[in-house]
C-alpha positions as CSV (number, residue, x, y, z in Angstrom):
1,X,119.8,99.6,89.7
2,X,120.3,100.6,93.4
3,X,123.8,100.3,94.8
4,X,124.5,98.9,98.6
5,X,125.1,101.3,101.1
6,X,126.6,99.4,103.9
7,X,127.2,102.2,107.2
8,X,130.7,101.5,107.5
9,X,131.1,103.1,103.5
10,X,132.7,100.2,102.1
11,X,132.5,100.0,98.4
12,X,131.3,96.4,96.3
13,X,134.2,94.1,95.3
14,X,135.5,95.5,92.0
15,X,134.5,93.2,89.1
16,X,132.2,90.8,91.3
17,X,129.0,89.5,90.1
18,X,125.2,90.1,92.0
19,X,123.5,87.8,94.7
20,X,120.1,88.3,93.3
21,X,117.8,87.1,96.2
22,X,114.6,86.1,94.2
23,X,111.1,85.1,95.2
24,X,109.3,82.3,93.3
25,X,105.3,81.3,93.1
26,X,104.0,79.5,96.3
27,X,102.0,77.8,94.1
28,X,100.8,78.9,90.8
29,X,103.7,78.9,88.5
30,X,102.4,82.5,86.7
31,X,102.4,84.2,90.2
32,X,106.1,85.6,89.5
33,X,106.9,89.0,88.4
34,X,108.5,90.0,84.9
35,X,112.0,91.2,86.4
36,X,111.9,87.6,88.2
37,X,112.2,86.4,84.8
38,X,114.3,88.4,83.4
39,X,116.7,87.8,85.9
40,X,116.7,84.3,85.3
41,X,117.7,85.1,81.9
42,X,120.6,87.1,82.6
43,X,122.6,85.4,85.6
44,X,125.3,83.3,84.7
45,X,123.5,80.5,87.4
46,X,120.5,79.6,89.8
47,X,121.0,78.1,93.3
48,X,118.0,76.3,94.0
49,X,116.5,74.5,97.3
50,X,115.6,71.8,94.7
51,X,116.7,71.9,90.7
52,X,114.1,69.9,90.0
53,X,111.0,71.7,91.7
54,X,112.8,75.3,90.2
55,X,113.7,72.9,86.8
56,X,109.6,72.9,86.3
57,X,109.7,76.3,86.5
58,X,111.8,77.8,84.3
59,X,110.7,75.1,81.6
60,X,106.6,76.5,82.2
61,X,108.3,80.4,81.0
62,X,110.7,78.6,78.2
63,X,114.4,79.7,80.1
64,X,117.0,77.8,79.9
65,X,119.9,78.7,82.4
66,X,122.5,76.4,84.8
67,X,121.2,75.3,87.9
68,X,123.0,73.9,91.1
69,X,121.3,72.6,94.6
70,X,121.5,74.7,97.4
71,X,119.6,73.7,101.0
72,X,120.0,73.3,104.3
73,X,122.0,69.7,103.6
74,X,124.9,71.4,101.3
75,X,124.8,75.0,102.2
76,X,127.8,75.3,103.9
77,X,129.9,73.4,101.9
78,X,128.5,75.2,99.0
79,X,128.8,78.6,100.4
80,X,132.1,79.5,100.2
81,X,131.8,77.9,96.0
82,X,129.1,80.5,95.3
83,X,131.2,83.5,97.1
84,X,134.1,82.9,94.8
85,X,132.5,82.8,91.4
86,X,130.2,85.9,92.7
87,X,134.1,87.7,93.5
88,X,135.2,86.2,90.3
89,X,132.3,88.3,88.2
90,X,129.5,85.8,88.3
91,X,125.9,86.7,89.0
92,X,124.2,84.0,90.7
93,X,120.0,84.3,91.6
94,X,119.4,82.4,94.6
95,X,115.7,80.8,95.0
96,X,113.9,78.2,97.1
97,X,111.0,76.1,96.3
98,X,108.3,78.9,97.5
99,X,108.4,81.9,98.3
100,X,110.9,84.3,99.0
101,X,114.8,82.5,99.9
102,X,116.0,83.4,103.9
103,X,112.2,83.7,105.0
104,X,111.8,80.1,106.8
105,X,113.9,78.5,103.6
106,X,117.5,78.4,103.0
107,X,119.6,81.0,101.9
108,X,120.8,82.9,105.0
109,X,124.6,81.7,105.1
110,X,125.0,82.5,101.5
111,X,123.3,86.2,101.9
112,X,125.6,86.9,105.3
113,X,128.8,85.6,103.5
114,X,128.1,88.0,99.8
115,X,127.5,91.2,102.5
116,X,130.5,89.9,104.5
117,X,132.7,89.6,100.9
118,X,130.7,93.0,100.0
119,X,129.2,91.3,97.3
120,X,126.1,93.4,95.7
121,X,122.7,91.9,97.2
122,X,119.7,92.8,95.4
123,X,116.6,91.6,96.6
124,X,113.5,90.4,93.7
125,X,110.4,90.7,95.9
126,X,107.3,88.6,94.6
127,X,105.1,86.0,96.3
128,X,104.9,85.6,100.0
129,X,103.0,83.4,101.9
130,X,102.6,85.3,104.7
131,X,101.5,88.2,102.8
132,X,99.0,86.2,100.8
133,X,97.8,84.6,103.8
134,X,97.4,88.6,106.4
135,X,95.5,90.2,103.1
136,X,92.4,87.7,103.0
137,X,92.4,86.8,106.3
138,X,89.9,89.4,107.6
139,X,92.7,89.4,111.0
140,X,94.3,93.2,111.7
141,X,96.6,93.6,109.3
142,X,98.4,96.9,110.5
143,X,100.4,94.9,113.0
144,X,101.3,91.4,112.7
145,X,104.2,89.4,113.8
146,X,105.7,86.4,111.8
147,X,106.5,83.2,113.8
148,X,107.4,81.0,111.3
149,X,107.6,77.0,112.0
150,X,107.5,76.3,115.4
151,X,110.4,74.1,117.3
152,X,109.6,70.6,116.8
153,X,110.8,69.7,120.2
154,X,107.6,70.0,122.4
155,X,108.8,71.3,125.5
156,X,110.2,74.0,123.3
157,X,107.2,74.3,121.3
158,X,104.6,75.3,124.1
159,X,107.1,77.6,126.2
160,X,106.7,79.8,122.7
161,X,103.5,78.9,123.2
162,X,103.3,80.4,127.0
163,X,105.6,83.2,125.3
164,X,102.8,84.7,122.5
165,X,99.6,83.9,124.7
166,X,100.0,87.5,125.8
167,X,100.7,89.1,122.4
168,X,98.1,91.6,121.1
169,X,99.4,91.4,117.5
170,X,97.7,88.8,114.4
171,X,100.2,85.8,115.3
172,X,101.3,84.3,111.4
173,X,102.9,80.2,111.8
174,X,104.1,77.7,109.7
175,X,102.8,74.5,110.1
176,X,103.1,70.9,108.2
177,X,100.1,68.8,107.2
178,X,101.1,66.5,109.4
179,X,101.0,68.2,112.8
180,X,98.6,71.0,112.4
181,X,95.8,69.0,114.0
182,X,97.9,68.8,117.4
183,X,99.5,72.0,116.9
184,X,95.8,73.5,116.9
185,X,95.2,71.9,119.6
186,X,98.3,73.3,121.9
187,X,97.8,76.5,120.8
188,X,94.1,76.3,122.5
189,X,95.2,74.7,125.5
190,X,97.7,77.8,126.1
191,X,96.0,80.9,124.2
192,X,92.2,80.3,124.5
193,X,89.4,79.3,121.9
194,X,91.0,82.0,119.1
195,X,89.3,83.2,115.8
196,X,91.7,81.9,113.1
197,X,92.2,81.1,110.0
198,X,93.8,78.4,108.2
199,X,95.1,78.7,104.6
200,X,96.2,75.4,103.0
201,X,97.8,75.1,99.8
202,X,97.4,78.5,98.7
203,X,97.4,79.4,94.8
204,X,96.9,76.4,94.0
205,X,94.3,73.6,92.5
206,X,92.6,72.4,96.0
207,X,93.5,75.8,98.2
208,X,91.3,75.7,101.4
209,X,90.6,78.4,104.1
210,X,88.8,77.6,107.0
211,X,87.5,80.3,109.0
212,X,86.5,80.2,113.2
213,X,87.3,79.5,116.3
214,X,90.6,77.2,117.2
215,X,87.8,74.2,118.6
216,X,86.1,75.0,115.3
217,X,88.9,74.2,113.2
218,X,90.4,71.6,115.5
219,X,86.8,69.9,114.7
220,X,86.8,70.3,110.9
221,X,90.0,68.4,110.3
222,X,89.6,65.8,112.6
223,X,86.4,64.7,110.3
224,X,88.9,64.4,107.8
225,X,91.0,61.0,106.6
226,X,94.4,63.0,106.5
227,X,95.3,67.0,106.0
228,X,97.3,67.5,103.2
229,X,99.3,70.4,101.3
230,X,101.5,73.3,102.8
231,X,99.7,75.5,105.9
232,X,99.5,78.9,107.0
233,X,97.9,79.6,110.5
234,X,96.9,82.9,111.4
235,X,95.6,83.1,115.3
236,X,94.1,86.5,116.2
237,X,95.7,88.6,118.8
238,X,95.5,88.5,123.0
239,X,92.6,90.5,123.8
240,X,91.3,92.1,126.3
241,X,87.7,90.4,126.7
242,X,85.0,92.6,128.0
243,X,82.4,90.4,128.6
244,X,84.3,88.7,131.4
245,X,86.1,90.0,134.4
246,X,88.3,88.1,136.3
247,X,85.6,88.3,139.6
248,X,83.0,86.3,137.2
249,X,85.5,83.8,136.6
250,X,86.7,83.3,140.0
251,X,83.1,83.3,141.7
252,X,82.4,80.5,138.8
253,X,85.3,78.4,140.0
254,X,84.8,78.8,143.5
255,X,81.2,77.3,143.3
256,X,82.2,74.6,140.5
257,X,85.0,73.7,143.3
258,X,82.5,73.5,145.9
259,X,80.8,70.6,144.2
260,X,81.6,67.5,144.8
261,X,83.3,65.1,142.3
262,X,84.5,68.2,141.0
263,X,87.8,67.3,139.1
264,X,90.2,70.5,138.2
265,X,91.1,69.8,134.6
266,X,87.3,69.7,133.7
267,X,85.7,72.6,135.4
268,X,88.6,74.3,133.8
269,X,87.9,73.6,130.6
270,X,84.8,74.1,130.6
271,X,85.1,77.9,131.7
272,X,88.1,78.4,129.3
273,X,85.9,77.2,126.3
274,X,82.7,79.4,127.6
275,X,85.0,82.4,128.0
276,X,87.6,82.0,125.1
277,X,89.9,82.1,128.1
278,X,93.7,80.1,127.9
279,X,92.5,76.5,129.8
280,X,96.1,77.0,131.2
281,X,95.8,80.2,132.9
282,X,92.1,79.6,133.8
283,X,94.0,75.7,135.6
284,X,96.2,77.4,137.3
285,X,93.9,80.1,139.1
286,X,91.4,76.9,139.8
287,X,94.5,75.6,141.7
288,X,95.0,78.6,143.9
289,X,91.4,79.1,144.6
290,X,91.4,75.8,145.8
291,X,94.1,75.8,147.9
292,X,92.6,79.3,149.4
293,X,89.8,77.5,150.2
294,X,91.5,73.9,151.9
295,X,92.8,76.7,153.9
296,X,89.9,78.2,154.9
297,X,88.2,75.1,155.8
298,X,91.0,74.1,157.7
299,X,90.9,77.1,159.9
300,X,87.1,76.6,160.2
301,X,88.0,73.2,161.7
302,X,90.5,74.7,163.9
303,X,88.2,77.4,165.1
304,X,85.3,74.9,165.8
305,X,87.5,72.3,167.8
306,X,88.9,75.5,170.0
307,X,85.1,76.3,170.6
């Protein structure tokens, strides 16, 4: 078994136990690796997001062992419990519900205070969402970056939003059943009609992708009574699009302007979703084309009434 080799050379508490950091199924309950399970049969105790939920699965493999809760609710009252029967000579395998512990689930105070208390971290790798999600997707693969749930807060929400619009890189997010829908539609609003794909309840009885366009998929669910299950979003990349240049779209808004009845928000739209352009960025140019040309015809008035 590897040893830690923390920069500054300090050695592992003498006699303490092992923070094994160990990822469960997302889903099926057979989708976790053989050491996983031997693991579980070895530590002296589990901390668990929920006993229950890991209860089921160490019951499905036939392992008995002691569990005690550990979330976002009791972690740092619990913390500084676990840290002392680790130093004691405890080995304790920390898990969430899904996936691997620290990635968007609990466990990060626990893992900081075992490296702080130089407590021997070993890390179990198995399922991932994320992974699961980038390998069917058909998106780049070779670069990705992992957002994660998104703020709840809105304001906060679309300025990260505004923030990845820009990024060339497969964007990965978290997202619950309940606000996908909208969060689809924000994320076309700011980054353009995407290609994307959206993996619900993954491994398991009912998983779903749905493949297309951000409009696409926006359109899908809103047939449906409710969405339901856990969801991964992968949005493709900021490209550069080459069947566009800026002077097409500009020459398009200036004569969509010059009609009358004309309203902003709708041209806009309109050549956003014909483009796959951010309606945003595609507004705001509208804006400063028209005030370019207010200008112009107030100068033109000017000019005439000198005349």
């Amino acid at each position: 078994m590897p040893l830690n080799s923390p920069t500054d050379k300090t050695q592992n508490t003498p006699g303490a136990g092992t923070l094994y950091v160990v990822a469960t199924p997302i889903g099926n309950l057979d989708d976790i690796t053989v050491r996983a399970l031997n693991i579980f049969r070895q530590v002296d105790l589990i901390a668990a997001e929920d006993t229950r939920h890991t209860g089921k699965l160490l019951k499905h493999h036939h392992i008995k062992c002691r569990l005690i809760s550990y979330h976002e609710h009791n972690e740092a009252e619990r913390t500084p419990l676990l840290v002392e029967r680790m130093k004691s000579g405890s080995s304790i395998a920390l898990v969430s519900n899904a996936g691997t512990p620290t990635v968007s689930d609990p466990g990060y105070m626990l893992l900081q205070s075992a490296v702080k208390n130089s407590i021997r971290v070993v890390p179990i790798p198995g399922a991932s969402a994320v992974v699961a999600a980038l390998s069917i997707s058909g998106l780049p693969t070779d670069s990705f970056i992992f957002i994660g749930f998104s703020p709840k807060k809105k304001t906060r929400r679309l300025k990260q939003l505004q923030e990845l619009a820009d990024e060339k890189r497969t964007l990965i997010f978290y997202e619950s059943p309940g606000r996908i829908s909208a969060f689809l539609n924000e994320i076309n609003e700011i980054m353009g009609d995407r290609y994307s794909v959206l993996c619900r309840e993954m491994t398991k009885l009912h998983e779903e992708f749905l493949r297309g366009r951000l409009s696409e998929l926006i359109e899908a669910l809103s047939r449906r009574p409710a969405v339901k299950g856990e969801c991964t979003l992968l949005v493709k990349g900021c490209e550069e699009n080459k069947e566009v240049s800026q002077d097409i779209v500009r020459a398009e808004l200036i004569e969509a302007l010059n009609r009358k009845g004309s309203k902003i928000s709708e041209i806009s739209r309109i050549i956003a979703k014909k483009y796959g352009l951010s309606k945003n960025k595609v507004y705001d140019e509208a804006l400063r084309l028209k005030a370019q040309l207010s200008k112009l015809k107030e100068n033109d008035v000017l000019y005439t009434a000198k005349k």
